[in-house]
C-alpha positions as CSV (number, residue, x, y, z in Angstrom):
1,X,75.8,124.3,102.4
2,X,77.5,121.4,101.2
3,X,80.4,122.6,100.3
4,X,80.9,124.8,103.8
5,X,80.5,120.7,105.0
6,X,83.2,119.8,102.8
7,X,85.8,122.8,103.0
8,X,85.0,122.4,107.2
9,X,85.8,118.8,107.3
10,X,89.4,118.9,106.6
11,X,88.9,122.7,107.9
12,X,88.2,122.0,106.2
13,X,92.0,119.1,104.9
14,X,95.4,122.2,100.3
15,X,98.5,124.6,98.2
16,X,100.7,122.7,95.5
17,X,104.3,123.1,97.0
18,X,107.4,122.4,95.7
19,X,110.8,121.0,96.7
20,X,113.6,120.6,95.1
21,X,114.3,117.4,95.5
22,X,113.5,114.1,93.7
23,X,110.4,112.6,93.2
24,X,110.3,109.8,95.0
25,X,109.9,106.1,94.5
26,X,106.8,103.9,94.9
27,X,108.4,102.2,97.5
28,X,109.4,105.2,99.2
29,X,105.3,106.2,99.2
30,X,104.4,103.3,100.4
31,X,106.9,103.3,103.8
32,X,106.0,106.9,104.1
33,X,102.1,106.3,104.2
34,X,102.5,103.4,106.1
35,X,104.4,105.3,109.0
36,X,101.8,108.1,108.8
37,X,99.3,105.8,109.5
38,X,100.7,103.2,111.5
39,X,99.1,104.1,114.8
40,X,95.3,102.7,115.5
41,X,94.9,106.5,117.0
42,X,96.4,109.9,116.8
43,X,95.7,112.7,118.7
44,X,97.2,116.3,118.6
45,X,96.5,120.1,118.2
46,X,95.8,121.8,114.9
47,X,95.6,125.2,113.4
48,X,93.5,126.1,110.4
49,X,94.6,129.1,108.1
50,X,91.5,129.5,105.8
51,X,92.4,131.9,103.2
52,X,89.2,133.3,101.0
53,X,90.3,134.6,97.7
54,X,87.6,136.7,97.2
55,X,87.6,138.4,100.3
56,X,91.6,139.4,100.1
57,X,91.3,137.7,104.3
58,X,92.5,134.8,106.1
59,X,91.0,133.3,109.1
60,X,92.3,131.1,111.8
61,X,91.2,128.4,113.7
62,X,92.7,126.6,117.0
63,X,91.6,123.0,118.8
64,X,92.4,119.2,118.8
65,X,91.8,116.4,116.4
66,X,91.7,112.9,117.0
67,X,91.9,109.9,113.6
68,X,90.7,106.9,114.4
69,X,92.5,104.8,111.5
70,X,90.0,103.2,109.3
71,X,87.2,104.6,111.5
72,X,87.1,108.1,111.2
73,X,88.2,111.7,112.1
74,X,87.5,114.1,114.8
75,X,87.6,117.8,115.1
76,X,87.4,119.9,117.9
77,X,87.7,123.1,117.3
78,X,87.8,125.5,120.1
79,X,88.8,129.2,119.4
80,X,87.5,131.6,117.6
81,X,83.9,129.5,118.4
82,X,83.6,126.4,119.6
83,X,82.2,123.3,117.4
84,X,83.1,119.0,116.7
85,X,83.1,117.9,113.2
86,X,82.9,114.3,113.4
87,X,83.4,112.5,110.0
88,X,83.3,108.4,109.1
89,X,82.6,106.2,106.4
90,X,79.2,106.7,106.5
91,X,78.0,110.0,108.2
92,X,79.3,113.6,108.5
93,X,78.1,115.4,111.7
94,X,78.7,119.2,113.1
95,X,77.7,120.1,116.7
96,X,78.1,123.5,117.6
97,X,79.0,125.3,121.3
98,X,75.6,125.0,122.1
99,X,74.9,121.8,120.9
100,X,72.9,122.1,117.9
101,X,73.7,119.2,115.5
102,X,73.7,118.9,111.5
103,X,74.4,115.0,110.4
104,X,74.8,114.2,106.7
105,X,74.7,110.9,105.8
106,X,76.4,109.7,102.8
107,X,73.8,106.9,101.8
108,X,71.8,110.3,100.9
109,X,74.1,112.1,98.7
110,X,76.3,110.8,96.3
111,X,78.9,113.6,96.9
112,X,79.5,113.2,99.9
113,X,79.6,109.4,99.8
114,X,82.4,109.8,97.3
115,X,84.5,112.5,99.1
116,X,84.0,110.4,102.0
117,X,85.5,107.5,100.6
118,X,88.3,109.7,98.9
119,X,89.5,111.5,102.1
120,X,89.5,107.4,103.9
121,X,91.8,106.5,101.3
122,X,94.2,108.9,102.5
123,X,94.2,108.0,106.0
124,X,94.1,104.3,105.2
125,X,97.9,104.1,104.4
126,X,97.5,102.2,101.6
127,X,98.9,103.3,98.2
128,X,96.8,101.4,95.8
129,X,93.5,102.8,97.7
130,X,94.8,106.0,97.5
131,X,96.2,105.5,93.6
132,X,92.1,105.1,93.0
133,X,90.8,108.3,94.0
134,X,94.0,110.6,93.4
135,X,96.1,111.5,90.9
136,X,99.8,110.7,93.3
137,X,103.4,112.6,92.9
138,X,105.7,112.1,96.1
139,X,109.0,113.9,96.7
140,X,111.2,112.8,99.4
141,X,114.5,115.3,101.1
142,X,116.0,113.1,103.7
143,X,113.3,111.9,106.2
144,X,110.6,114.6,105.4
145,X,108.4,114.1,102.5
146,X,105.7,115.6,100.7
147,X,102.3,113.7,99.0
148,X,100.7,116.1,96.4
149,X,97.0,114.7,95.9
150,X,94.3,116.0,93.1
151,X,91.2,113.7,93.2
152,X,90.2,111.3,90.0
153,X,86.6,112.6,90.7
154,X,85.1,115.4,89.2
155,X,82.4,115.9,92.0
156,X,85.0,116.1,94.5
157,X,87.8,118.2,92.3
158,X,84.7,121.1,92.6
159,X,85.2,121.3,96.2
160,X,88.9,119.9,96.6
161,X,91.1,121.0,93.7
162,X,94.2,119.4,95.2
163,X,95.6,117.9,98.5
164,X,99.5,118.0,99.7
165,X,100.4,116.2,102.7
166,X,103.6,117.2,104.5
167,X,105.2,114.8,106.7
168,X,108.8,113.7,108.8
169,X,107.9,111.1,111.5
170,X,104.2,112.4,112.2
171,X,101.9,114.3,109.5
172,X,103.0,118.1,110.2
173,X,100.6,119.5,107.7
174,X,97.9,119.2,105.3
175,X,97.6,121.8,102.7
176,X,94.4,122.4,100.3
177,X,92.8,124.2,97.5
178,X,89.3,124.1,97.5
179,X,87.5,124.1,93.9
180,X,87.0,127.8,94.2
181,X,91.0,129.0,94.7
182,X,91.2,129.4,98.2
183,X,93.6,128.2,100.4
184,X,93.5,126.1,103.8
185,X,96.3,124.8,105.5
186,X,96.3,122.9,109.2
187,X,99.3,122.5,111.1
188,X,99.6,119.5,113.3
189,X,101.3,119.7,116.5
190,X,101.8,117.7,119.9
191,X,101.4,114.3,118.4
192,X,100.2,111.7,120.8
193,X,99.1,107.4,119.9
């Protein structure tokens, strides 16, 4: 149960990817998280493509998210079946379409409390944060770039293997591998602050 928490949170925010291009400078990282994260808000559409390994299938996912910088993240997902995912700093908490909620709060499990604090770190926009819970490489091609993430933590490596973060002016997709090989990747489109 906690991992379908985990894997829906992101949903659930990865694949390593490549480009050739140069790895790019500290400096470089920290401009390109600061402009990622330099609205208070950000609002847009998303769509999830949740590959299971096992199962040989992929599944996709349609709605809106909302980051509330330093606050927390929002996700509204609306087709194939409606449900929120609402996750902060403190608390995890899934209402489905017909309003049934799950709340997990991270003061009860040590897990979560650390993925929690792990997935914060990457929408804080600050480099040394992020430098404490993830293993960093950047590569930058002219104004896109691309953040590949695998977390320091063992407890959260077994549900996020590794994290990339594909950007140009806005963040355009998040990529992931969960700790069992599959795949999920959201696109982010429709950017509004």
């Amino acid at each position: 149960m906690l991992n379908k928490f985990f894997l829906i949170a992101l949903v659930s925010v990865f694949a390593a990817v490549s480009i050739a291009a140069p790895a790019g400078s500290k400096a470089d990282l920290v401009n390109a998280m600061s402009a990622m994260t330099a609205h208070k808000v950000t609002q847009g559409d998303f769509k999830q493509i949740k590959t299971i390994k096992k199962l040989n299938r992929e599944f996709i996912s349609t709605g809106t998210f909302t980051i509330t910088n330093g606050e927390g993240i929002l996700w509204n997902v609306e087709k194939p079946f409606a449900s929120k995912l609402t996750i902060s700093g403190d608390k995890m908490v899934q209402e489905s379409a017909n309003g049934k909620k799950t709340e997990m709060a991270a003061k009860d499990n040590a897990v979560f409390a650390e993925f929690s604090k792990t997935i914060q770190s990457v929408f804080s926009g600050k480099v040394d944060e992020l430098e404490k819970h993830f293993e960093v490489s950047f590569k930058k091609s002219g104004k896109s770039y691309v953040v590949n993430l695998v977390p320091r933590e063992a407890a959260v490596r077994s549900v996020i293997a590794s994290m990339v973060l594909e950007a140009s002016a806005e963040l355009d997709k998040v990529s992931l591998i969960d700790g069992e090989g599959n795949t999920t990747v959201y696109e982010f489109t429709n950017h509004s602050h």
